[in-house]
C-alpha positions in Angstrom: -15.8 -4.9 17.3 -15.6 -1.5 18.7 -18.8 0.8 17.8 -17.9 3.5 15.9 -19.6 7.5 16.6 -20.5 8.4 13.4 -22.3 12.1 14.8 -18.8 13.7 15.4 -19.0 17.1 15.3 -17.3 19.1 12.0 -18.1 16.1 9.5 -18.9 17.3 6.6 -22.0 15.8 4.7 -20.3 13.7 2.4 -18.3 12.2 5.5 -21.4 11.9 7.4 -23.2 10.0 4.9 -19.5 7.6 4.5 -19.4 7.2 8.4 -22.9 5.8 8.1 -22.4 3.8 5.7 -19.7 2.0 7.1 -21.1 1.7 10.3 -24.2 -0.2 8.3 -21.7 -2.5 6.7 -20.3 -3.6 9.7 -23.1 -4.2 11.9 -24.5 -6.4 8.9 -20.8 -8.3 8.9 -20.4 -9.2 12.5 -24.2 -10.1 12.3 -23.0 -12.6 9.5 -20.1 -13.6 11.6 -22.4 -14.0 15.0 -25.0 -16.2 12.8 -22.9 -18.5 12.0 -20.8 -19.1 15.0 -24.6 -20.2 16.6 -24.9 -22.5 13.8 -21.4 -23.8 14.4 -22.2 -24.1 18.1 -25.7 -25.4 17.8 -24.2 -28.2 15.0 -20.8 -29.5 16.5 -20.1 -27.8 19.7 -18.0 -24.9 18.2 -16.9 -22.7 21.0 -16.2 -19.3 19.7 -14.0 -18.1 23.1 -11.9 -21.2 22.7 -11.0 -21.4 19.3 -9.6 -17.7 19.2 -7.9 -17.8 22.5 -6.2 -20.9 21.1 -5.0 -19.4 17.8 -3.8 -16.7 19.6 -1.6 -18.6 21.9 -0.8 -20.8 19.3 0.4 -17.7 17.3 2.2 -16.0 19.8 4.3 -19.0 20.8 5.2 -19.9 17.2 6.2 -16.3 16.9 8.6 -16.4 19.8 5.6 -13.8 20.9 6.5 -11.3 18.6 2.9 -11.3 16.6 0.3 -11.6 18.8 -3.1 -11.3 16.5 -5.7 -8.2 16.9 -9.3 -8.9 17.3 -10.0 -8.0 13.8 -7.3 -10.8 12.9 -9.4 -13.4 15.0 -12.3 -12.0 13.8 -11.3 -12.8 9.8 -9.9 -16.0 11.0 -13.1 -17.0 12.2 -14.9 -16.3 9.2 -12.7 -18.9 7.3 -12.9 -21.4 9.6 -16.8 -21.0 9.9 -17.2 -20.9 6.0 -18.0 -17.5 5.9 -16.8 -15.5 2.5 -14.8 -12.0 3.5 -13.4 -8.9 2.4 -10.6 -7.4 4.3 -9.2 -3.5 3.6 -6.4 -2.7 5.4 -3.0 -0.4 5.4 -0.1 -1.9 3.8 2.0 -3.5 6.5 -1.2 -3.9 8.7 -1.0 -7.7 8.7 -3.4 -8.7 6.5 -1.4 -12.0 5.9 -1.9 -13.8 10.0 -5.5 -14.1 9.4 -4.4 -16.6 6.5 -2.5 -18.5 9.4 -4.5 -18.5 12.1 -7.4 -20.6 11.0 -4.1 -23.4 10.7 -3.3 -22.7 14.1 -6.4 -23.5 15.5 -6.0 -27.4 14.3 -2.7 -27.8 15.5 -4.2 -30.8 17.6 -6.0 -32.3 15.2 -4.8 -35.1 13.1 -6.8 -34.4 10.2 -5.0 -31.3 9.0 -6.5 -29.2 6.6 -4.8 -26.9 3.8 -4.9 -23.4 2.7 -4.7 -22.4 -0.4 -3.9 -18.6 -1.3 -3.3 -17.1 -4.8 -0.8 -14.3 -5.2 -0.2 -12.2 -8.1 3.9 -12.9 -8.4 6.7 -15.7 -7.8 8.5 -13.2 -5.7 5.5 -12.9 -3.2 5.1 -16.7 -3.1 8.4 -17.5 -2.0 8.3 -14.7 0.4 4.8 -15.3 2.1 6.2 -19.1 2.3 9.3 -18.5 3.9 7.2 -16.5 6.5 5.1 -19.3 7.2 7.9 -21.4 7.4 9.3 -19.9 9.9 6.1 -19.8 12.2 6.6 -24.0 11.9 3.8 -24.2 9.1 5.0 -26.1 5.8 4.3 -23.7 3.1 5.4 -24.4 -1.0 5.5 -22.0 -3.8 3.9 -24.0 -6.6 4.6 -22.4 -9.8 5.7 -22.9 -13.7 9.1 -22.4 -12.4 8.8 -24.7 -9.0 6.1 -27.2 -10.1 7.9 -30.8 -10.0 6.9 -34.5 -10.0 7.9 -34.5 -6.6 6.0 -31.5 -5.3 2.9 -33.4 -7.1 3.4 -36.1 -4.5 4.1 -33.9 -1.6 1.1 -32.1 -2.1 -0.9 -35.4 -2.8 0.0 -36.7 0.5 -0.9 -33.4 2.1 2.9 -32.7 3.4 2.2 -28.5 3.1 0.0 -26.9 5.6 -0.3 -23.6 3.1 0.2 -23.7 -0.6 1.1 -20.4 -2.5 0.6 -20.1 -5.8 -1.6 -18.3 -9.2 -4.7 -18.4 -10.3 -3.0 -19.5 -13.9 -1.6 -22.3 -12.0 -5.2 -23.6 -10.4 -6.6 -22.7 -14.2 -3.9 -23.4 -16.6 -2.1 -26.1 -15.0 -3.3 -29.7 -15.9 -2.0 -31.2 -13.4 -2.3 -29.1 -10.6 -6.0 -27.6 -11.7 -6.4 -31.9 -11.3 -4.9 -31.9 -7.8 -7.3 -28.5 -6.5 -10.1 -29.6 -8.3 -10.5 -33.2 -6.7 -13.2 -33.6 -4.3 -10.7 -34.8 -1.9 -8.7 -31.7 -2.0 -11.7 -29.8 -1.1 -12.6 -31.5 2.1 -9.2 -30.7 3.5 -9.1 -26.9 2.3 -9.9 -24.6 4.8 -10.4 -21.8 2.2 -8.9 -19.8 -0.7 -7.4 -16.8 -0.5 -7.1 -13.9 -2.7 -3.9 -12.0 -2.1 -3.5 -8.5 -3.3 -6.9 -7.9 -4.7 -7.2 -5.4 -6.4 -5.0 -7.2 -9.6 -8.3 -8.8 -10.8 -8.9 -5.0 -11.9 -6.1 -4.1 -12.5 -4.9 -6.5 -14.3 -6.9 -8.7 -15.2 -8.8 -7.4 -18.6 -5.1 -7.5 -20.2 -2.1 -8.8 -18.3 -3.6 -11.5 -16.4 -6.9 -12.6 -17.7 -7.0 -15.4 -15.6 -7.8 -13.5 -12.6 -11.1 -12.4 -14.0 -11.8 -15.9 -14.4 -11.7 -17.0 -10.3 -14.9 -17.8 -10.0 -14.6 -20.9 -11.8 -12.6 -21.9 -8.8 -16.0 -22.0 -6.8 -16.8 -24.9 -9.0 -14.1 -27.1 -7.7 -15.2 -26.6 -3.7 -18.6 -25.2 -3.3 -18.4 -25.0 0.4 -14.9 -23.3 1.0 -15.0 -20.0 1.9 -13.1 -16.9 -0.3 -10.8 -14.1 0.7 -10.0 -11.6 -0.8 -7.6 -8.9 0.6 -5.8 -5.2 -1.0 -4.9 -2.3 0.7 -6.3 -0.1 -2.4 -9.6 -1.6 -3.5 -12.2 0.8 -4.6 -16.4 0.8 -4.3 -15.7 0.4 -8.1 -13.2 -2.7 -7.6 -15.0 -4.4 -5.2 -18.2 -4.6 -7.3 -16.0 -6.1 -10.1 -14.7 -8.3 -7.7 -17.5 -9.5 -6.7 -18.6 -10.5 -9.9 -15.1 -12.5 -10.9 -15.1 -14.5 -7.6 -19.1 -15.1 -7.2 -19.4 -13.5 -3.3 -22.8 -12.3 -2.7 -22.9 -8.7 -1.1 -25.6 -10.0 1.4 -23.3 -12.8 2.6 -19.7 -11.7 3.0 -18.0 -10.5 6.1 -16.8 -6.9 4.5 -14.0 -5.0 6.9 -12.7 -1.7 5.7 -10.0 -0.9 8.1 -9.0 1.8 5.6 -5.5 2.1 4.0 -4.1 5.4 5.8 -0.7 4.9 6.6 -0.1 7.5 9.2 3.7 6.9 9.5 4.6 7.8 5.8 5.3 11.0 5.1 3.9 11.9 1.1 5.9 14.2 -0.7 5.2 15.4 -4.2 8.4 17.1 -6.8 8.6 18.4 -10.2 10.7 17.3 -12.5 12.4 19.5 -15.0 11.8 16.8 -17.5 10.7 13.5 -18.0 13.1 10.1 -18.0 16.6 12.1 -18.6 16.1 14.2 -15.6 17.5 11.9 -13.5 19.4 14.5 -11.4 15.4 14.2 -9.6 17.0 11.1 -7.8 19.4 12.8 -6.1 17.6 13.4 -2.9 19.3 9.7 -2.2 22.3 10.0 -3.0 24.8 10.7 0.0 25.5 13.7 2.0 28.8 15.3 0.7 29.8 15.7 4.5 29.9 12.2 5.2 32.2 10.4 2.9 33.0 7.3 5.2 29.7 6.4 5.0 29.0 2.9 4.5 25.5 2.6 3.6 22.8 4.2 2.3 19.0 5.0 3.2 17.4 2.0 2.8 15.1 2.4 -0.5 13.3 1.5 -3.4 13.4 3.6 -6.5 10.3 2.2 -8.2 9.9 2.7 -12.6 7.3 1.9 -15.2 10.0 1.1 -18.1 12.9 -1.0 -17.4 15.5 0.5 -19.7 14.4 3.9 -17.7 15.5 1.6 -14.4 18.6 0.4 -15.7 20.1 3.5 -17.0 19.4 5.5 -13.4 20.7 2.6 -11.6 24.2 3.5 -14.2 23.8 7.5 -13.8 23.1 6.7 -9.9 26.4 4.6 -9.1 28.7 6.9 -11.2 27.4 9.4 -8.6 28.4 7.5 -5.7 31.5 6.7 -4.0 33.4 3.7 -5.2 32.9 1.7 -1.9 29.1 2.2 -2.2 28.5 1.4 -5.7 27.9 -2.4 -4.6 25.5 -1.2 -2.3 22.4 -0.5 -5.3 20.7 -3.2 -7.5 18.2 -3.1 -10.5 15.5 -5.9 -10.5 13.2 -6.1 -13.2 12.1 -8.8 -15.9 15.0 -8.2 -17.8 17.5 -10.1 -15.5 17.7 -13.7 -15.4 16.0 -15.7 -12.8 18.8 -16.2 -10.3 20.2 -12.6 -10.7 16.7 -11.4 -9.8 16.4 -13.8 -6.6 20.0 -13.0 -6.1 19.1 -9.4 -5.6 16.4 -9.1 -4.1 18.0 -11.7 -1.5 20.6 -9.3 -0.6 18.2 -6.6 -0.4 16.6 -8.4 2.2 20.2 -9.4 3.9 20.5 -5.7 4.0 23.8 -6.4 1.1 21.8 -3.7 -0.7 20.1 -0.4 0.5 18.7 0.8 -2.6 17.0 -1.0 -5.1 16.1 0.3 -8.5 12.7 -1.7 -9.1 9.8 -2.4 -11.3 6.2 -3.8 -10.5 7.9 -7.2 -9.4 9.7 -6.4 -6.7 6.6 -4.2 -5.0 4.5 -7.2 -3.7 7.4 -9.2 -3.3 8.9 -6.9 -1.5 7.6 -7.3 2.4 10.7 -5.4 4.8 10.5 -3.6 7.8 13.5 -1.9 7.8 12.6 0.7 4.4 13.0 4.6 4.8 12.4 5.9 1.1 9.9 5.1 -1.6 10.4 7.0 -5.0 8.6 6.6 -7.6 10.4 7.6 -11.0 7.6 9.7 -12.9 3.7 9.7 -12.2 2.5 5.9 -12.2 -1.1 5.0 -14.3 -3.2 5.2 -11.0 -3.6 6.5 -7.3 -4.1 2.7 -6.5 -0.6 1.9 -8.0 1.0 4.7 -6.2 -0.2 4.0 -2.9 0.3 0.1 -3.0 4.0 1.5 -4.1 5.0 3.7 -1.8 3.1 1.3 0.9 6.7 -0.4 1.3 7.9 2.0 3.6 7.8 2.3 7.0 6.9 -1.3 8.0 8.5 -0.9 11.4 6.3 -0.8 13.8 7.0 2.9 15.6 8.9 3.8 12.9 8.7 6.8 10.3 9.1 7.1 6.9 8.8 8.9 3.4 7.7 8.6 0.2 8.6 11.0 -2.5 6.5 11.1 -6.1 8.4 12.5 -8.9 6.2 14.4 -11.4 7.4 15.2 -15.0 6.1 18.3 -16.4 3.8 16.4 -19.1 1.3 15.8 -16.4 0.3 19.6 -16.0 0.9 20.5 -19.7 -1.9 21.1 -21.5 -2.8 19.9 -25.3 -4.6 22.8 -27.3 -4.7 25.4 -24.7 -4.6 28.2 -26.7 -7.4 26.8 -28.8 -9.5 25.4 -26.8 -13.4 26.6 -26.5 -14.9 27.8 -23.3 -15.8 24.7 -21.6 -14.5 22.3 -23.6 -12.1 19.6 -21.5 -8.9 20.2 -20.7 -6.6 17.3 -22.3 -3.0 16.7 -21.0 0.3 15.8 -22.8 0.5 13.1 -19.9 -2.8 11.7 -19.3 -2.8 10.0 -15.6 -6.2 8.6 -13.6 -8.1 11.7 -12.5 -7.7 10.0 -9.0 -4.2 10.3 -8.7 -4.3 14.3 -10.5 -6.6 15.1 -7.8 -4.0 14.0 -4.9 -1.1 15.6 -6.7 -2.2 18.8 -7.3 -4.7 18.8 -3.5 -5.1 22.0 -2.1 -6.4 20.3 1.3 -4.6 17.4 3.2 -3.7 14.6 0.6 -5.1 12.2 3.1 -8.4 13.5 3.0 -8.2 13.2 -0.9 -7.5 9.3 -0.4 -10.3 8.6 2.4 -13.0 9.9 -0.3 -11.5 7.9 -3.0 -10.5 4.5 -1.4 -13.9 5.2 0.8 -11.7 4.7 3.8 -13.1 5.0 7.2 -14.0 8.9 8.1 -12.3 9.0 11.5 -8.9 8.3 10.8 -7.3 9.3 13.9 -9.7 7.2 15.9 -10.1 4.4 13.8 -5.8 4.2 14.3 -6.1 5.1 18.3 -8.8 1.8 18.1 -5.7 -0.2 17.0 -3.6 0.9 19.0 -5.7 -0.2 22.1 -6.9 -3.0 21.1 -3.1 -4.3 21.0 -3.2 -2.6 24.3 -5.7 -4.7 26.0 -4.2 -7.9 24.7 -0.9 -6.6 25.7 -2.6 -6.1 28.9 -4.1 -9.2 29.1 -1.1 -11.2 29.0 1.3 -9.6 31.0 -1.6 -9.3 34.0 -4.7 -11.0 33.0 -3.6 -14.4 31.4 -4.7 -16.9 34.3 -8.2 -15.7 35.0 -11.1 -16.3 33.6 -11.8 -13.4 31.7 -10.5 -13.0 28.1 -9.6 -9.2 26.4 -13.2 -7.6 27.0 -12.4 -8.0 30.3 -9.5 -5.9 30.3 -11.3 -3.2 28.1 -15.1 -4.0 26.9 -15.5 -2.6 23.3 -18.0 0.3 24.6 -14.9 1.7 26.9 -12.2 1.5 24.4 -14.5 3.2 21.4 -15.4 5.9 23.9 -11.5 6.3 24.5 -10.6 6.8 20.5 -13.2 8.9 19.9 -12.6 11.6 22.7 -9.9 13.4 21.9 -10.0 16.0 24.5 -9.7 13.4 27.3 -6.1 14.5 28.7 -6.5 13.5 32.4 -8.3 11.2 34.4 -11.0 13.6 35.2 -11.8 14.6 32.1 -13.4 11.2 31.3 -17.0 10.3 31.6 -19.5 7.7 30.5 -19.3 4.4 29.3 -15.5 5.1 30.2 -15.8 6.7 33.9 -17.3 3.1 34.8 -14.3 1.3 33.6 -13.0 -1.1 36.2 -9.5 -1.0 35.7 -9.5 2.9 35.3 -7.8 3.5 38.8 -5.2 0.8 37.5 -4.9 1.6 34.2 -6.3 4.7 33.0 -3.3 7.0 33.3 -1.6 4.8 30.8 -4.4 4.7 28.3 -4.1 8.3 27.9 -0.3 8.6 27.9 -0.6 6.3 24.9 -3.6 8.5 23.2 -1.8 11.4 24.0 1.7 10.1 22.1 -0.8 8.6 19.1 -2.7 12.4 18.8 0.9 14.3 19.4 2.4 12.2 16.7 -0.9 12.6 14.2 -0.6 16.4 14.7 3.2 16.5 13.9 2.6 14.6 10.7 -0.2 17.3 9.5 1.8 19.9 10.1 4.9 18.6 8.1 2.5 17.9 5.5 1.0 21.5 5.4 4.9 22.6 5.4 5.8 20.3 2.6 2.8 21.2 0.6 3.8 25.2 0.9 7.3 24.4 0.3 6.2 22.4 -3.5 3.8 25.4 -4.1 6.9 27.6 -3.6 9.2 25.3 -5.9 6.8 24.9 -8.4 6.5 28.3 -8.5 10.1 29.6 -9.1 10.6 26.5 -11.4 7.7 28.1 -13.5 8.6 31.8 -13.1 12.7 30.6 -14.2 11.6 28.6 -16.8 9.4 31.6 -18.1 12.7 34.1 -17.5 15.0 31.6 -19.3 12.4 30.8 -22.3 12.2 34.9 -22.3 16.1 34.6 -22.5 16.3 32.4 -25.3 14.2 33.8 -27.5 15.9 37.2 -26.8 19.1 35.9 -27.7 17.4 34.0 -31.0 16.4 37.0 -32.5 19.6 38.3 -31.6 21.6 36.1 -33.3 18.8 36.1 -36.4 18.9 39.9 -37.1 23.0 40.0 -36.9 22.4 36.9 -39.2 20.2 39.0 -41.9 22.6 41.9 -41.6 25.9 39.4 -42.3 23.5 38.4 -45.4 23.4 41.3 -47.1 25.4 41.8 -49.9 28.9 43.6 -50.0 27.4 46.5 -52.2 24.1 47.3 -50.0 26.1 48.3 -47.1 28.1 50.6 -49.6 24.9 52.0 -50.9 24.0 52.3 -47.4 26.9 54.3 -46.1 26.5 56.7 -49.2 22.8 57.1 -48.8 23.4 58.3 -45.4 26.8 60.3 -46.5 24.5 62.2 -48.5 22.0 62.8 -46.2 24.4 64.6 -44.2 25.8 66.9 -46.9 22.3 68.0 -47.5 22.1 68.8 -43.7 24.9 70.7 -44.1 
């Protein structure tokens, strides 16, 4: 694992103290991780080299050599394989999910197969993480209350699935399966449990899905199987909670925070006039007026927190469209049966759809490459919630995408404001986590906001240039190095590519000096190195400056938004007292006005 400079010059304190901290944590994890492939080695022979060049072959060729793992991939694999609890962070789309693979690969000799065993949060993520290992030629099932059969018992009895998906209600709840995970025989053959998407044992799991805080009882059933637990949005505050559900001792887990930055996205923030009936916010989707042939749309998802809210856009949105498009947009949420759900969100994945109109359910189930647009349809509980949201976009690798949060004007309105003391708290008519106030209204890059609250790595520029190389160097590896000896540190030793992603002002060959000037292959390959850097830092700077612009531009629309709604509440209560005074004067009886007119007839004759 690449070292990682943590005296860079301009940090502030706070990101000083963070760098160092994470630099601790993962010199104490790939100590873990080095322990215990010497007592693998020293015990049965294990040879560390081997077993990862093998499940990456193994992966690539299964792949058809689309996916070929990163180090930190192999290094997670490892971990389960060894018996090793872990922790993995990482951006959405990062590939959190081939580490739960590769410990499989690297048995695919072996006749004694073992199982893995990884709990999602949803049925939609279950079928669609086991039609993904399907297709890499592992046998996967979705076992759930929906799924669960006779049969299935008996396939999973004779130990016919390589990977079984399924809930931590199911492994609880579930008589007969909690039977089947439970049995010392399963756990012999179980390579490990997995814990997909984290951060619901927090979030959900004090009221929607209590079972998740219960996990730990799982331990019971296989003391010696190793947990994971994965989210792109965990907290120091979730993990600690975490922790305590699943029984992983601080001191003994392999803990990698590859951060949850998602350079690609572009994050947009717009007020709403209103709150659910201003649905003219969603137009930004619909159509240009200039293109009416059209056949498609932007590929999206609309994302709500109230399904009627979801069904009636999805109405307003297709009366908006042109008749040949209206097929083109779907609404999936609880309310729809269970074939018109899988229905849906099947031809959103054919591509039979480009927008869908969603709730919570079709998030995590929701794993596409090919998505342009996230909305989400007024301020969500939590910064976590947004984030894992809008973290559907922009799967592609290379590609670019945006996310656009609508804000209703509740979340800036204060309660009391006129009577409230000096120092007293401000209280909103929306209240939202302070978390996600803090990134919407940010004066300073929104991506800093997120580092400090996720505690995301400090360098986030490096820390993506160190991904992007280390694909390099296996990249490289294959297409020159494959037959010799030498594996990937060969092609770039950790020292050499860290002192690449932290040096920004490297533009030419002579620019670079030690550890890198030593590099053997510079001659060969050090040109493209920093043709790759330099597209990585040109790309980073574009995507701060359209943020600064876009920032400006919502301070400038927020602005006249205020300043017309000011003008037009001005108007109205201008044209109210208006209409009251010409109200009080049609009020008055017939005989005042004649008193009136004489009064004043008489004032004039005593002028006169």
């Amino acid at each position: 694992m690449p070292e990682i400079d943590s005296d860079i010059q301009g940090f502030s304190a706070e990101q000083q103290a963070r760098a160092e901290k994470h630099e601790s944590q993962r010199r104490r994890s790939y100590a873990l991780l080095q322990e215990a492939k010497t007592r693998a080695a020293a015990k049965s022979g294990y040879n560390s080299a081997r077993t990862r060049k093998q499940m990456s072959n193994e992966c690539k060729r299964r792949s058809g050599g689309k996916i070929i793992p990163y180090d930190w991939q192999l290094d997670v694999a490892e971990c389960l394989l060894l018996g090793v609890d872990c922790e993995l962070i990482a951006p959405t789309g990062a590939g959190k999910t081939i580490p739960f693979a590769l410990p499989l690969m690297a048995e695919s000799s072996m006749k004694q197969k073992k199982t893995m065993v990884i709990l999602s949060p949803l049925n939609a993520l279950e079928d669609d993480q086991a039609r993904r290992f399907q297709e890499l030629g592992l046998p996967a099932v979705a076992v759930n209350g929906q799924t669960y059969t006779a049969d299935m018992r008996k396939d999973i009895l004779a130990r016919k699935y390589r990977a079984i998906f399924t809930s931590p209600n199911m492994c609880l709840q579930h008589e007969e399966f909690r039977a089947i995970v439970s049995s010392p025989a399963f756990a012999r053959k179980n390579v490990g449990y997995i814990v997909d998407e984290g951060h619901c044992i927090t979030q959900w799991g004090d009221k929607f899905r209590e079972e998740y805080m219960q996990l730990g009882t799982i331990r019971a059933f296989s003391t010696n199987v190793p947990f994971l637990v994965t989210s792109a949005t965990m907290t120091p505050d979730d993990l600690v909670e975490i922790r305590k559900s699943v029984h992983i001792e601080k001191s003994k887990v392999f803990h990698l925070n590859l951060g949850n930055d998602r350079p690609n996205i572009h994050w947009n923030v717009r007020y709403m006039k209103a709150g659910k009936s201003d649905l003219d916010a969603l137009e930004l989707l619909l159509p240009e007026p200039a293109d009416p042939g059209k056949e498609t749309l932007k590929r999206a998802i609309v994302f709500f927190d109230n399904i009627m809210v979801s069904m009636e856009a999805e109405r307003w949105f297709k009366e908006r469209l042109p008749t040949h498009l209206r097929s083109r947009v779907a609404c999936y949420s609880a309310q729809r049966g269970k074939n018109s759900k899988v229905n849906a969100l099947r031809k959103f994945q054919k591509g039979q759809h480009d927008i869908l109109f969603a709730t919570e359910a079709a998030g995590m189930g929701c794993d596409l490459a090919d998505i342009e647009v996230v909305v989400q349809f007024m301020a969500p509980k939590s910064l976590s919630v947004w984030l894992q949201r809008a973290g559907r976009a922009g799967r592609k690798r290379g590609s670019k995408a945006a996310a656009y949060l609508l804000v209703q004007p509740t979340v800036f309105q204060e309660k009391g404001k006129k009577k409230r003391l000096e120092g007293e708290d401000v209280q909103y008519m929306k209240e939202i986590e302070e978390g996600l106030r803090k990134w919407i209204e940010a004066n300073e890059c929104r991506r800093d906001v997120a580092d400090e609250y996720f505690f995301n790595p400090v360098v986030r520029e490096g820390q993506f240039a160190s991904h992007a190389l280390e694909k390099w160097r296996v990249d490289a590896w294959y297409a020159h190095f494959s037959e010799c000896s030498f594996g990937v540190q060969g092609v770039m030793p950790d020292v050499v590519l860290t002192a690449f992603a932290s040096n920004a002002r490297w533009r030419a060959l002579e620019d670079i000096e030690n550890p890198a000037a030593g590099w053997v292959w510079l001659e060969d390959h050090g040109a493209e190195v920093l043709a790759l850097l330099k597209t990585l830092d040109d790309d980073v700077g574009a995507e701060k400056e359209s943020e600064k612009r876009a920032r400006r531009e919502e301070k400038i629309a927020e602005t006249a938004r205020r300043n017309a709604e000011k003008k037009e509440a001005a108007r109205v209560a201008r044209e109210a007292d208006k209409q009251r005074k010409i109200a009080e004067r049609e009020r008055q009886p017939a005989g005042t006005a004649t008193k009136t007119i004489a009064r004043a007839q008489d004032g004039c004759a005593g002028a006169r």
